[in-house]
C-alpha positions in Angstrom: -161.8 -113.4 198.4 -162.5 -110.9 195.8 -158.9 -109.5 196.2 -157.6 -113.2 196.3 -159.3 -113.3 192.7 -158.1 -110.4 191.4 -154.0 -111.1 192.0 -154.5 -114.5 190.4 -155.8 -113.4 187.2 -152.7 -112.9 184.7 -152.4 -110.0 181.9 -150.6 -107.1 180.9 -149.8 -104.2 183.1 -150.3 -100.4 181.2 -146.1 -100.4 181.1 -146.5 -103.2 179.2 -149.4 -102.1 176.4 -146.7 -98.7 176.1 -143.9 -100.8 175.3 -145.4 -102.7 172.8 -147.5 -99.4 171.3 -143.6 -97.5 171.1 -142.0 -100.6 169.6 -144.7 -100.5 166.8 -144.7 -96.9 166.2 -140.8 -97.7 165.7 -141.4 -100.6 163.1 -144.1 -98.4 161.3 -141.6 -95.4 161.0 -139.0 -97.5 159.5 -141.2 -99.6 157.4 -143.0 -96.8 155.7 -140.7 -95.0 154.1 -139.5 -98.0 152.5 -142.8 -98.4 150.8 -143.4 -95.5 149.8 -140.1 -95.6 148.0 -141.0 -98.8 146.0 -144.1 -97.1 144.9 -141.6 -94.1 143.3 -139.5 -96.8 141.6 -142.6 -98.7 140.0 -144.1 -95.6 139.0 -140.6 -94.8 137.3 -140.6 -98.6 135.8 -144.2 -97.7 134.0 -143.7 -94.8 132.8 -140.3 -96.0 130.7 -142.0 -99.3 129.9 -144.9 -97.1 128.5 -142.6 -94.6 127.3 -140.6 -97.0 125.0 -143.6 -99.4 123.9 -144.7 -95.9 122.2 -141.4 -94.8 121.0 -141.3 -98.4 119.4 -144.8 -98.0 117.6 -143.8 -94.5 116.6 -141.2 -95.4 115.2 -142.4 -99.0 114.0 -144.9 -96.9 111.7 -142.6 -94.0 110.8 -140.6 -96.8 109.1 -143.8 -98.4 107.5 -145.2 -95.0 106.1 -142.5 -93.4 103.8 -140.9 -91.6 107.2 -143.7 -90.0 107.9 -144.9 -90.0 111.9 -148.3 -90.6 113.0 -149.9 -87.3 113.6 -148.5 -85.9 111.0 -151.4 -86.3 108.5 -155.0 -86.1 108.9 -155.9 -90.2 108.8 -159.2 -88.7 107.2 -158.0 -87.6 104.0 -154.3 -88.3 104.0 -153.6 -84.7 104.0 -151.2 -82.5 106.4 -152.9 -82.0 110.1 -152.8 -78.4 110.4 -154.1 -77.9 113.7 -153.1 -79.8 117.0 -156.6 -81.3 117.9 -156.3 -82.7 114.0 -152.6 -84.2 114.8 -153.9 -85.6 117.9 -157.2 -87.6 117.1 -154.4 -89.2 114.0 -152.0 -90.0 116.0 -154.1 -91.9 118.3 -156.4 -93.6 115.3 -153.2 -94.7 113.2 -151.6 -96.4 116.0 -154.6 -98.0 117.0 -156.3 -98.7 113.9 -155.1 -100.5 110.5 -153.7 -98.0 107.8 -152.8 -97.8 104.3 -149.5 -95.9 103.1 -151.1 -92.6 103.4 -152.0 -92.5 107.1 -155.7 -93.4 106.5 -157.4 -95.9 108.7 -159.9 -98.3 109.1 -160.9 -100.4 111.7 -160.5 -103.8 109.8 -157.7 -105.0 107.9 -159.2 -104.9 104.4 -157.9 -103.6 100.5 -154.7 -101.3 101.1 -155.2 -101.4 104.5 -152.4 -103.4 105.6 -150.3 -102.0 108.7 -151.0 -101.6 112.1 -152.6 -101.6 114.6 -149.4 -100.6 116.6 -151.3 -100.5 119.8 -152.6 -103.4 121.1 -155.4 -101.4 123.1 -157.9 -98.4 121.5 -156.1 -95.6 123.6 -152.6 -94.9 125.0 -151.2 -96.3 128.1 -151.8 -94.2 131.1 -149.1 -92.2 132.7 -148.3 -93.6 136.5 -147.8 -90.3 137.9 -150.6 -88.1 136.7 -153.3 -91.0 135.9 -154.0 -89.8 132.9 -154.3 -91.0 128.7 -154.2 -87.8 126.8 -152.7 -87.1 124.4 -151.5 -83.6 122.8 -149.7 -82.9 119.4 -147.7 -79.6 118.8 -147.4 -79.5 114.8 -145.7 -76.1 115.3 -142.7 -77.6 116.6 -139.9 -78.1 114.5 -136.6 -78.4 117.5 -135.8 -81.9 118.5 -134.5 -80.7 121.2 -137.8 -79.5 122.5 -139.6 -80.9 125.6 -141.2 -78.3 126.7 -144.6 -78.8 128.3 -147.8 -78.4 126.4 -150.6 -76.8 129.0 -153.0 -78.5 129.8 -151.4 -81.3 131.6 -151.7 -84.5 129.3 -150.4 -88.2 129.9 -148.4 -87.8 127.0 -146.8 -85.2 124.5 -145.8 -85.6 120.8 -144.4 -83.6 118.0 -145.3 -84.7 115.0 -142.9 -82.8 113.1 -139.5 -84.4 114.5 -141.3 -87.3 116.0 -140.1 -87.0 119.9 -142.9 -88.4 122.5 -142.4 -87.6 126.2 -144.2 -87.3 129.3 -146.1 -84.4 129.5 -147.0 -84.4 133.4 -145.5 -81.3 136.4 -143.3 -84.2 137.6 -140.7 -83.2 135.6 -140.6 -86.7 133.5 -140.1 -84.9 130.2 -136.6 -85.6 130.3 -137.0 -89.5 130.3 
């Protein structure tokens, strides 16, 4: 009887389970490549959305401040940022914050302080591929043809000098 009982009951046999199992393994090789490759291309879409909202506030605020680009002068006394860490704590504040002709800002729009923000947010976007904000300013540079890297790794790279922003991450998106 117990036998009997046994033969009636339906389910899967083991050859069965390994079919299905192979023919998954099979979908799952096919299908995850293909995701993996729209992560690359969204991460490539960021990065130049990012890349040109900034290019267009750079240069947005180049055009506003006598062709002069943000970074360029201190934003605390108007006067030429002579040191990197000086270039980069004006470029963020003057495309963030209101300013006057001279690169000084405030954080309301009030007397000469009539341009800006350019930046809709109080930092810069972040860089898809390295997850990162940072910014860092090379005053030294003076080629526009320059991309070189700036060590550490930042989100972002800028010379204030000839005014060319690029990625500064090891994915070689400097070129973009």
């Amino acid at each position: 009887m117990i036998k009997r009982m046994l033969k009636d009951q339906a389910g899967f046999t083991l050859i069965e389970m390994l079919i299905v199992v192979i023919l998954l393994g099979i979908l799952a090789m096919l299908i995850i490549p293909q995701i993996s490759v729209s992560t690359a291309d969204a991460n490539i879409n960021t990065l130049q959305s990012n890349l040109a909202s900034l290019r267009n506030a750079i240069e947005l605020y180049y055009h506003q401040h006598n062709e002069v680009y943000p970074g360029a002068v201190s934003e605390a006394d108007g006067t030429t940022a002579t040191t990197n860490a000086n270039a980069d704590e004006a470029f963020i504040a003057q495309l963030t914050q209101y300013t006057d002709i001279n690169g000084q800002t405030s954080t309301s729009k009030v007397g000469n302080f009539i341009y800006g923000p350019y930046l809709k947010a109080t930092a810069l976007p972040t860089n898809p591929f390295n997850v990162l904000n940072t910014l860092a300013c090379d005053v030294a540079v003076v080629d526009v043809t320059n991309r070189t890297l700036i060590a550490p790794e930042t989100a972002w790279a800028f010379h204030p000098v000839t005014g060319v922003f690029f990625a500064n991450d090891a994915g070689g998106h400097n070129t973009l």
